[in-house]
N, C-alpha and C positions, 0 to 999 in steps of 0.2 A: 314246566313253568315258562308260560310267555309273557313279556310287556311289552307296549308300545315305545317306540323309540322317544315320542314325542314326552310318553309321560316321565321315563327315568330323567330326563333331562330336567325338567321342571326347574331344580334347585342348581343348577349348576352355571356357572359363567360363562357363556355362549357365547363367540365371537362373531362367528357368521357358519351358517348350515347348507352345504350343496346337495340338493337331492330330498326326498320325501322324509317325513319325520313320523309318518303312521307305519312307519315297518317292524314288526313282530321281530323282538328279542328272546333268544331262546337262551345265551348264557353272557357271562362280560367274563373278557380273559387279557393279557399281556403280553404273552408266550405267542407270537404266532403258530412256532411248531403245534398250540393247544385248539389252534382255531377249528371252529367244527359249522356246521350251517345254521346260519340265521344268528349265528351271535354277532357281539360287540367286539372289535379289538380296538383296543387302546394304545398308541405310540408311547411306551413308557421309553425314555434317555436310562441306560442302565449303564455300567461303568468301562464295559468294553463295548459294547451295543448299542446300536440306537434304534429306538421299535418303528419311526418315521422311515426307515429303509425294509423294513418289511410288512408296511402295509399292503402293497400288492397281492403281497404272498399271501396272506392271511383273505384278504377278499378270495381269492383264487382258492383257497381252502373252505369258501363258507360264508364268511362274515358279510353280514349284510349292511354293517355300520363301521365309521374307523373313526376314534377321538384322536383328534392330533393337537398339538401347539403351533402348528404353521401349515398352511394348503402342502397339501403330497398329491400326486398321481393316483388314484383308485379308480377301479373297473366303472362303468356306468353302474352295475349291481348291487353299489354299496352308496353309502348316504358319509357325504365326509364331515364330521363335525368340530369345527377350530373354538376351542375353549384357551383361558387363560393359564392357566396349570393343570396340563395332562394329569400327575397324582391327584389333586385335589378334586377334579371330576370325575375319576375315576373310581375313587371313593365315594363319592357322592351318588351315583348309578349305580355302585353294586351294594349298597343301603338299600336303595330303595328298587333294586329289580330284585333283592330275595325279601322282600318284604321289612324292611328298617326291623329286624329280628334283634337288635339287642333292647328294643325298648320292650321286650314279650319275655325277657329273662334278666336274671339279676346278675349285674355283671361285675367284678374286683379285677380293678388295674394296677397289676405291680410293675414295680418300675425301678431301677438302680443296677450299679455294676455287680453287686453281688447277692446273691441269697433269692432270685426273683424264685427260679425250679423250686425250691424246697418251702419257702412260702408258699408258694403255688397247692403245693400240693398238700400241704398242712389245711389250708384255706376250706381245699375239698374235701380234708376227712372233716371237720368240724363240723361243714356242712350235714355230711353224711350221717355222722352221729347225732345231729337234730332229725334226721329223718326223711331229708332232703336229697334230692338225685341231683348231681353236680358233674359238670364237667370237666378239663384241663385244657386249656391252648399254648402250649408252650416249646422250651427246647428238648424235652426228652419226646415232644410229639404230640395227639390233638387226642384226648380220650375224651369219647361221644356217646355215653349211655356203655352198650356193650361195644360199641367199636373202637377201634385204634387207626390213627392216620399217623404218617410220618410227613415231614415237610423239611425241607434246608434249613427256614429259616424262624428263628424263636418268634416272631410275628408274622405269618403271612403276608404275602399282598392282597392289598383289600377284597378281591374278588373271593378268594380263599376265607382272610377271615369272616367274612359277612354268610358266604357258604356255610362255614362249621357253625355259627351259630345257629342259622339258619334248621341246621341238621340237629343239634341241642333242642332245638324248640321242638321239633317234631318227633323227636324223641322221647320227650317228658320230659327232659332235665330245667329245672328253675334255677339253677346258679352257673355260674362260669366263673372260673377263675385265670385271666388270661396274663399273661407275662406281655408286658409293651415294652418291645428293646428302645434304643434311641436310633437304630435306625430305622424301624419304622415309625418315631416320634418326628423324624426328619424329613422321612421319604412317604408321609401323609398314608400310610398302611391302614392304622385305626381311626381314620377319621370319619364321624359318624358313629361312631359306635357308644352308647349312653351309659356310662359307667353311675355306676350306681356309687361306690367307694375308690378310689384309688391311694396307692400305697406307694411310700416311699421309701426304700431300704438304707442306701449307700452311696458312694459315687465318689470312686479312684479311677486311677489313670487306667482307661480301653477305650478301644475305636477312637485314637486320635489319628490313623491314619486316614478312615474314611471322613472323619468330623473337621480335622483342621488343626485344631486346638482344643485343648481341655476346657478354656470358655466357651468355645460351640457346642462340644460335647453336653456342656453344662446346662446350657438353653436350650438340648433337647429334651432334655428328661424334666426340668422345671415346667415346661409346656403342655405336660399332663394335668399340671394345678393350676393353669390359666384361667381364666374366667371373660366375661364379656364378649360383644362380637366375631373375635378374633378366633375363638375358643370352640374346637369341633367334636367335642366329650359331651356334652351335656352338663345342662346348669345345675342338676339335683344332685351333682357328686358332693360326696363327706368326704376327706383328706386323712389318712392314718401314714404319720411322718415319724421318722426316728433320727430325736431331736439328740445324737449321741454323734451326728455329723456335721458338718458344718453346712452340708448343702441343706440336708435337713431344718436344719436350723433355721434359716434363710428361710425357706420354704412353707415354717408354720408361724414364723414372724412378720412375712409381708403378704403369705396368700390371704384369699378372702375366700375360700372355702372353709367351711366347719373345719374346725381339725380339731383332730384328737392324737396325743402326740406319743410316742414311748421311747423308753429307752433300757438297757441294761444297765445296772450299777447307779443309774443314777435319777434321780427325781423326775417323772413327767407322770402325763396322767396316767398311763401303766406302765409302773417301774418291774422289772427282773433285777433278782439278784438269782446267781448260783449257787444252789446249796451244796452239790457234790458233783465230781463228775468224771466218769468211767468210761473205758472203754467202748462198753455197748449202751451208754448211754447217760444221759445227766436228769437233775433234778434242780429244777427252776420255783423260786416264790414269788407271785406276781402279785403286787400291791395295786388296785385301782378305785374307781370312785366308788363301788358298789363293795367293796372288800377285800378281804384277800384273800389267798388259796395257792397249794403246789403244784406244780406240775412235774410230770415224768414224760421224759423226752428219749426216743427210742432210737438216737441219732446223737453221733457221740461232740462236744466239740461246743465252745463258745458259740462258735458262729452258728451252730445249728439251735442254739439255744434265745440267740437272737432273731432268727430266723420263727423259732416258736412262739416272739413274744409279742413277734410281728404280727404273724397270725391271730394271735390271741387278741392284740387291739381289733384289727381286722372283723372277726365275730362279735367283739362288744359294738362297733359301729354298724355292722348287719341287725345288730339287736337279739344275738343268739344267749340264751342263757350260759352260765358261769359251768358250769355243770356240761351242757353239750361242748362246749368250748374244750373244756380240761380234757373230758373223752374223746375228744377228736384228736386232738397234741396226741396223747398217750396209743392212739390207736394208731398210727401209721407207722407202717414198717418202713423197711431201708428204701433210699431211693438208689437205683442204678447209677455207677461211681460219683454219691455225694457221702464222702468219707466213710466211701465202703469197704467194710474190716473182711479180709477172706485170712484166715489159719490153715493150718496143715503142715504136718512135718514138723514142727515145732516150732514154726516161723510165723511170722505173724506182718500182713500186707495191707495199707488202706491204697485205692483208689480213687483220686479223687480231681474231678473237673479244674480246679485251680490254676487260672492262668493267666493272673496279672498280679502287680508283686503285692497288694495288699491282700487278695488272697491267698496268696503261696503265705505271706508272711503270718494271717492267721492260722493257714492250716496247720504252719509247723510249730508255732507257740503251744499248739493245743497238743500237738503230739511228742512236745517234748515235755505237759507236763502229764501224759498218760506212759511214756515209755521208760520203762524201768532202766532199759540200755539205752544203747544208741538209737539217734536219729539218721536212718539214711533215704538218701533222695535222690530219685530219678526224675528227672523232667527236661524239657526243651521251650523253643517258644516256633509260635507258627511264621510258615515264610508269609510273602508278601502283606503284611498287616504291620503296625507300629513297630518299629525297629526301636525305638526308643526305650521301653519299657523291659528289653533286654536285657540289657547291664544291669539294671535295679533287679529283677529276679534273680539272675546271677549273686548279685549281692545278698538276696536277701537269705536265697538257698544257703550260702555259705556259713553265713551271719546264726544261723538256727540249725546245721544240719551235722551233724561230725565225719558224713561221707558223702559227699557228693558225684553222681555219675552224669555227666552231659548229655544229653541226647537227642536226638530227631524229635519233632511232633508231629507236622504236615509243614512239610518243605514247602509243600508247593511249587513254582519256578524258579524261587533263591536255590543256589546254591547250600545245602545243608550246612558243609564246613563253616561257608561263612558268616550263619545263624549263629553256629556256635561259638566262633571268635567273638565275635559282638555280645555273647552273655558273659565269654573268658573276660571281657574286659572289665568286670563289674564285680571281679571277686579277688579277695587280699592274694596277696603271693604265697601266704602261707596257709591256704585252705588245702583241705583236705580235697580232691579230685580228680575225677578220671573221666575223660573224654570217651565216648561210646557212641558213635553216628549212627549203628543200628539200634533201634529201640529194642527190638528183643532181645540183643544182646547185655542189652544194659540194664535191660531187669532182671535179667537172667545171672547178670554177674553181684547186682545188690543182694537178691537172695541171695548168694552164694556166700555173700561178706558177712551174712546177718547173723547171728547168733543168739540165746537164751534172752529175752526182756528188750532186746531189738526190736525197733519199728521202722520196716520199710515202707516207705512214701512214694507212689508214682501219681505225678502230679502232671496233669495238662489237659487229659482225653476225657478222661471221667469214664461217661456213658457211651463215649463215640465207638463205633466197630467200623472205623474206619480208618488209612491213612492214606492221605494226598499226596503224591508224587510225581511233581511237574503237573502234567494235566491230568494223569489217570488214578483211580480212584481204588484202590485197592483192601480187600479187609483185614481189617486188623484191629483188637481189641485187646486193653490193657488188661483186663479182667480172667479174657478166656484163656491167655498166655501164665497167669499168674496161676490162674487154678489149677493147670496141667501142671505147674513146675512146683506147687506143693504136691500134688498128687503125687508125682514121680518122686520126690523125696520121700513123702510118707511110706509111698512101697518098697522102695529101695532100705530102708530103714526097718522097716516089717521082716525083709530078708533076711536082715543081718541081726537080727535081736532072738 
C-alpha cells in the first residue's frame, strides 16, 4: 500500500512543508525503533520521550517524510512537515493513508471506567448471532476475523487503530466493536474514525494521574458525544448512555446525539432488573420500547449484568432483532479474569481485573452476596499511576472482605512497600489483614485460609500474564498460579482419601 505524501495531508493543518510533497508513503508510524523505508514518522511528545529528538534516526531508518510541531533537523532524504498538533495529524494521515476504513464497516464506541472489555465483547456475540463477522479492539487484544493481535494499549495509536480496521475490512468483517479509553480520547488515538453508535458505561475515579483531575478525566470520555466542528467521530453516531450515572446522566440530557438510554433497577428506555443470580451466572429481564424478555447471562455478578444490558441497548440501536440480541447475551462464554470462577480442591477462586475502588467495591458486593462463607481478598494497586485511589481500595477491600491479604500488583519504580502503606492508610485499625509484598505468596496464603463456602477474590491483574518490576517485565499470571495451587490440593487430597 502506497500514497502520496501530498494526498494524505489534504485534511490536515499544515504549517509550513520543507522538501517535495509527491513522495510515495508506504506506512505512518511514531515509534522510530518501527521506522522502515518510505514511511511517514510522526514526532509524537510521549511522557518520557519526545519523538522530535528522534527524527534523525527514523529518517536514517527509512522514513521518507517527518510530521513534527516545530522545524527539527532531518536528512535532505526526508520531506519535514510542521502541522499544528502532531496527534491530530497524525490521525488524520493514517485515516486516510489505509483508506478512511471505518466509514466501510460498522463501528461501536464504548467508553467509561468500567465494563468497556465485557461490553465489547457481548456487542460481538450479538453480532455474531445475527449472522454477522465481527471484530474486537480492545484491552484483552485486537481479534481480526481468524486472527489475534496483542497491543499495550486498550486503544491503539492511530496508525495501529486505522491498521486493524483496515485489516477487518479485508477480512470480511462488518462490525467492530472497539473499547476508546480516555487516554486515547485525550491523546487524539481514534480520531477519524466514524462511529456508527457509541456507548457510555460508567466513570469513577482512574487515570487521574495522567488526566490531572477527575474533571479532565471527565472531558475526555464526554468528548466521544460531542458533536459539531470540533467533533472527530462522525456526525451519524446514535448515543446508548446509562443514565444510572451521573455522568451518564449529563451526557443524554445535554448531548444532541440520538440517545437511547439504559439503566439497571431503574426506569430508561431499557430498563434491567435482576431476576436471580449465581455463581455461574445471572438471569436479567429487560423492559423496552418494542417489549420485554429475559435474558441469561453466562458471567456471574451485577456488573456483568449491566454490562449485558448495555449490550443489549447497544443491538437495539444497531437495529438487531430481540431475539439475536438475547442469543448473543446468552451465548458468550467466560471472558479471561472478568469474574473468573476457577474450583478445585474444594476451594473455590474468582479472578478478576478490578482496579479502582468502584470496581473493587462492586466486585465484592456481588461476591459477598454469592459466598456462603467468607469473603477473602487479595489485591494491590499499580506503582507509578494515581496514588490517590489507594487508601479508598484499601477502604473498600476492608469494608466488604472479612480477610484481607495486601499485596504487589506492578510496582513498577515505586517502591512496593510503600504502595502498600499508602493502601494501609485507608483501612480501620480493626480490619482483618495481612501484608504479603509477594503476590504469589499471598494468593497462596488466601487459599490456604479458605475453607467450605469461602470465596477467594484476587483482584487487580485479571487477564494480565504479566508483572512489572521497576523496568523489567516479568511473567506472571494470577490465574495460572491459582490453577496450579488447586490442582496441588486436589491431588494431595486424592492421596489422602
Amino acid at each position: 500500500m502506497t500514497e502520496k505524501l501530498g494526498d494524505i495531508l489534504e485534511s490536515c493543518a499544515v504549517v509550513k512543508v520543507a522538501g517535495p510533497l509527491d513522495r510515495s508513503i508506504t506506512g505512518v508510524c511514531s515509534d522510530s525503533k518501527k521506522a522502515v523505508e518510505g514511511c511517514l514518522f510522526a514526532c509524537v511528545k510521549g511522557g518520557r520521550a519526545d519523538g522530535h529528538d528522534f527524527a534523525a534516526d527514523a529518517v536514517r531508518a527509512g522514513a521518507v517524510a517527518v510530521l513534527a510541531e516545530r522545524e527539527v533537523h532531518v536528512p535532505a532524504s526526508a520531506t519535514l512537515v510542521v502541522v499544528e498538533n502532531v496527534r491530530k495529524a497524525l490521525a488524520c494521515v493514517s485515516a486516510r493513508f489505509y483508506g478512511n476504513p471505518s466509514r466501510q464497516i460498522t463501528i461501536v464506541g464504548i467508553t467509561g471506567t468500567n465494563g468497556k472489555t465485557t461490553t465489547a465483547h457481548f456487542v460481538k456475540s450479538i453480532v455474531e448471532a445475527a449472522g454477522q463477522p465481527a471484530g474486537v479492539m480492545g484491552t484483552l487484544g485486537h481479534y481480526i476475523g481468524d486472527s489475534f493481535e496483542k497491543d499495550p494499549f486498550t486503544t491503539p495509536e492511530a496508525p495501529e487503530v486505522h491498521r486493524y480496521l483496515r485489516s477487518m475490512v479485508a477480512s470480511g468483517l462488518t462490525y467492530c466493536a472497539m473499547e476508546v479509553s480516555s487516554h486515547a480520547l485525550a491523546l487524539h488515538r481514534a480520531d477519524g474514525v466514524d462511529f456508527d453508535v457509541v456507548c457510555f458505561t460508567n466513570l469513577t475515579r482512574d487515570h487521574l494521574d495522567f488526566h490531572g483531575g477527575f474533571e479532565e478525566y471527565k472531558r475526555a470520555k464526554k468528548s466521544l458525544f460531542a458533536t459539531g466542528t470540533d467533533s472527530p467521530f462522525g456526525e451519524a453516531r446514535k448515543a446508548v448512555v446509562n443514565i444510572g450515572d451521573d455522568t451518564g446522566r449529563e451526557i443524554a440530557e445535554t448531548g444532541a446525539l440520538p440517545c437511547l438510554t439504559y439503566c439497571l433497577g431503574k426506569d430508561a428506555d431499557v430498563r434491567g432488573d435482576v431476576l436471580s443470580m449465581e455463581r455461574q451466572g445471572s438471569r436479567l429481564r429487560v423492559r423496552h420500547a418494542q417489549g420485554a424478555t429475559e435474558v441469561e447471562i453466562g458471567l456471574p455478578g451485577r456488573m456483568n449484568a449491566e454490562n449485558a444490558l448495555a449490550a443489549f441497548a447497544v443491538g437495539l440501536a444497531l437495529g438487531f432483532g430481540e431475539d439475536d440480541i438475547v442469543n448473543g447475551i446468552a451465548g458468550l462464554g467466560r471472558l479471561p479474569g472478568r469474574v473468573e470462577l476457577i474450583t478445585g480442591g474444594g476451594r473455590c477462586v474468582v479472578v478478576d481485573y478490578a482496579h479502582t475502588p468502584d470496581a473493587l467495591r462492586s466486585l465484592l458486593a456481588d461476591m459477598r452476596e454469592l459466598a456462603a462463607g467468607r469473603v477473602i481478598t487479595v489485591f494491590g494497586c499499580g506503582g507509578d499511576r494515581d496514588a490517590g485511589k489507594r487508601p479508598e481500595m484499601g477502604c473498600v477491600a476492608a469494608e466488604l472482605s472479612d480477610l484481607v491479604f495486601i499485596t504487589s500488583d506492578n510496582p513498577r519504580t515505586e517502591d512496593p512497600r510503600k504502595i502498600i502503606e499508602d493502601i494501609l492508610a485507608g483501612l480501620p485499625e480493626d480490619s482483618r489483614c495481612e501484608v504479603e509484598p509477594d503476590r504469589k505468596r499471598a494468593i497462596e496464603k488466601a487459599v490456604e485460609a479458605s475453607g467450605e463456602g469461602d470465596l477467594v477474590v484476587v483482584a487487580g491483574k485479571g487477564h494480565e500474564d504479566y508483572q512489572i518490576v521497576g523496568t523489567r517485565k516479568i511473567h506472571f499470571d494470577d490465574r495460572e498460579i491459582v490453577r496450579a495451587l488447586l490442582g496441588s490440593i486436589a491431588d494431595a487430597e486424592a492421596q489422602h482419601s
